[in-house]
C-alpha positions, 0 to 999 in steps of 0.5 A: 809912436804916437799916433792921431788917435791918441794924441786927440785923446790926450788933448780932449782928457787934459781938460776933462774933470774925469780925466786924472794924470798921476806920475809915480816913481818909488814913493814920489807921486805927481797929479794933475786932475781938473775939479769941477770949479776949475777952469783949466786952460790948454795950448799946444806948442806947435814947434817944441810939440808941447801940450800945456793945460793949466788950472789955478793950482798946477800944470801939466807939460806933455812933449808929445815926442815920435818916442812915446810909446802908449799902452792902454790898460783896463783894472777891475780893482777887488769888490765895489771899485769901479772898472779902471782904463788907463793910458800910459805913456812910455819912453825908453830908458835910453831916451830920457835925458833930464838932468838928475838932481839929489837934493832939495834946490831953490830954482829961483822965481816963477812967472809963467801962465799968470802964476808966481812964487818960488820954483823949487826942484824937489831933488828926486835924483832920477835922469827920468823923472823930475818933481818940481813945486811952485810956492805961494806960501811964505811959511812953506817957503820958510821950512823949505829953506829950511831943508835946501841942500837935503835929500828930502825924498826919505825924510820921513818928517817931510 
């Protein structure tokens, strides 16, 4: 269970430039992280318990449930990396429920937190993790398109 302790740590490093957030699921990767220019803005959700921090280029949701489960590590990583410590957070297999999708599939529009384009979902086709991507660009746009309906996740090409 998530307690106190940790959820403060999670509010003060989801604005922290040093702080990254990364979620990897074979070969698909997420990041968040927060550069020196941003201006990251941050909400809680009181009633659904969901941390929201917003840059001008991405979103970080956390719902900050009784099933997470945070582990702390530390890495020294081999010759001149630097000392690594990290938090991550769990859920039990049994808990996640997000519903699975196996190809590339335009959402629709988004217009949420003052940021607008094409919501697409990238199909990654797990109940516990899911990749999602807003697009501004007309020809990114285009080439999705292009490949609605695939499995893109091993296309090499993509």
């Amino acid at each position: 269970m998530i307690d106190n302790y940790v959820k403060q740590l999670l509010f003060k490093s989801s604005i922290n430039n040093k702080s990254h957030w990364a979620i990897v699921r074979n070969g698909a990767v997420a990041e968040f992280s927060i550069t020196d220019t941003d201006k990251p803005e941050q909400s809680y959700d009181h009633h659904r318990n969901i941390l929201t921090v917003r840059t001008n280029k991405a979103i970080l949701q956390l719902e900050l449930n009784e099933k997470i489960i945070p582990v702390v590590a530390e890495n020294a990583n081999y010759r001149c990396s630097p000392w690594s410590q990290n938090i991550y957070l769990c859920i039990p297999k049994k808990d996640s429920n997000i519903p699975s999708n196996k190809r590339l599939t335009h959402v629709g529009n988004w217009d949420k937190f003052n940021i607008r384009g094409e919501l697409w979902d990238l199909g990654i086709g797990y109940n516990d993790f899911q990749a999602n991507i807003i697009v501004k660009d007309n020809a990114l746009y285009g080439y999705l398109k292009q490949k609605e309906g695939n499995y893109i996740i091993d296309d090499s090409e993509f």
